[in-house]
C-alpha positions in Angstrom: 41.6 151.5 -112.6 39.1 148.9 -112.6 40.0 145.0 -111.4 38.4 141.9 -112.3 38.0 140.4 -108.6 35.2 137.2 -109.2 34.1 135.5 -112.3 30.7 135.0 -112.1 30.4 132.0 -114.8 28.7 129.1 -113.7 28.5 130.2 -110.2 25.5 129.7 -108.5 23.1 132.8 -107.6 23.9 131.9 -103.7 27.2 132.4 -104.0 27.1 135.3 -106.0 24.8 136.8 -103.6 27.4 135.8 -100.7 29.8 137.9 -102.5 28.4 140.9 -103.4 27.2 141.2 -99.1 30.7 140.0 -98.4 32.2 143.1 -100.3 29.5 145.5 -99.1 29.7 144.8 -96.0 33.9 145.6 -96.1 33.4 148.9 -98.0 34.7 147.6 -101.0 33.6 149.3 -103.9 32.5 147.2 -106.8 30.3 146.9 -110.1 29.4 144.0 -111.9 29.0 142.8 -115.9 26.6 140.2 -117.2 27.7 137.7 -120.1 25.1 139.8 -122.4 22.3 138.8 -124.7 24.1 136.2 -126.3 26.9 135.0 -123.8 29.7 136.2 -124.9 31.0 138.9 -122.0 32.1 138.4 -119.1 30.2 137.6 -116.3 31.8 139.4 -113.5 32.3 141.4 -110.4 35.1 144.5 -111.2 36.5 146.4 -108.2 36.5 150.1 -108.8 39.5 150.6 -106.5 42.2 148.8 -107.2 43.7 149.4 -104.3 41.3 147.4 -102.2 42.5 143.9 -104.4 44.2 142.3 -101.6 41.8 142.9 -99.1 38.9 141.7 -101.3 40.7 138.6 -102.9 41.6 137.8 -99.2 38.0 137.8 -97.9 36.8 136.0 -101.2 39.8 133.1 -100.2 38.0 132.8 -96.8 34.5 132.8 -97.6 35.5 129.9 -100.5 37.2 128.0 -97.7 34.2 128.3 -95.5 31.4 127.7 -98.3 33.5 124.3 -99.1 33.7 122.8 -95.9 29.9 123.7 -96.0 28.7 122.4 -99.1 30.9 119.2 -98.1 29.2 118.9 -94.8 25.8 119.3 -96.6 26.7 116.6 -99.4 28.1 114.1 -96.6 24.5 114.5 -94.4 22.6 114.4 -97.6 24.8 111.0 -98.9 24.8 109.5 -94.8 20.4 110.1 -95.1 20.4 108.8 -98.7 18.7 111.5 -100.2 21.9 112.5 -102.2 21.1 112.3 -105.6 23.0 110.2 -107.8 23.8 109.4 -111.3 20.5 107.0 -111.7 18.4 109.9 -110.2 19.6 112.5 -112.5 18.9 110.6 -115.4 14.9 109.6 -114.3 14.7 113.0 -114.5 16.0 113.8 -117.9 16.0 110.2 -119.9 16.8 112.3 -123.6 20.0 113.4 -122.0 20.9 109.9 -121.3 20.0 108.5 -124.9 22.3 111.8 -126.0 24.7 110.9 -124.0 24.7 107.5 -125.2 24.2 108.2 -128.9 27.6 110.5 -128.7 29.6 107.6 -126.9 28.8 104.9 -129.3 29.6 107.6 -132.4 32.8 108.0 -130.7 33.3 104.6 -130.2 32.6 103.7 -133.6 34.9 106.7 -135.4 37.5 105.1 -133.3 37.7 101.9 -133.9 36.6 101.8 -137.9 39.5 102.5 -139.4 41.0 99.3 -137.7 37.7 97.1 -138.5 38.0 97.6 -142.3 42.0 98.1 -142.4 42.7 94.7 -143.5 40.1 94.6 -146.4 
């Protein structure tokens, strides 16, 4: 019977990559799904042996421990240079998102607070 081992939603392709070696290079059977045309399946890598779970959720454990103390190291060198981006730098880039972003707030905002502006009249 098959087993869902790793989501593959909103992981990065480097990661995903990582994985798919990591099992292959155990001899752990596997076969993966893509959301589909519109989305709405699951993203996944299935192992066809179920047998083989522990093993493979155990090496996926490690290499998550491993690629987080990574990414971490790379953020803190990146942040220590100052070439991390921030939240300034990510919106130079895409200025509409901001003005979305803002535009939702203030509608928020506003919804919450008018029924207590015009209670009294």
């Amino acid at each position: 019977m098959t087993d869902l081992i790793f989501n593959l939603n909103g992981v990065p392709e480097d990661e995903a990559q990582d994985i798919r070696e990591l099992l292959s290079s155990n001899a752990i059977a596997f076969y993966e799904t893509t959301a589909g045309k519109w989305g709405t399946a699951t993203a996944a890598i299935w192992l066809k042996d179920d047998r083989q779970h522990d093993l493979a959720r155990e090496l996926i454990a490690q290499y998550q421990r491993e690629r987080v103390l990574r990414v971490r190291a790379e953020y803190a060198a990146l942040r220590e240079a100052g070439k991390a981006p921030g939240l300034l730098t990510k919106f130079r880039k895409n200025p509409l998102q901001l003005i979305f972003y803002l535009a939702v707030m203030a509608v928020i905002i506003y919804l919450s607070i008018f029924p207590f502006v015009n209670f009294g009249k």
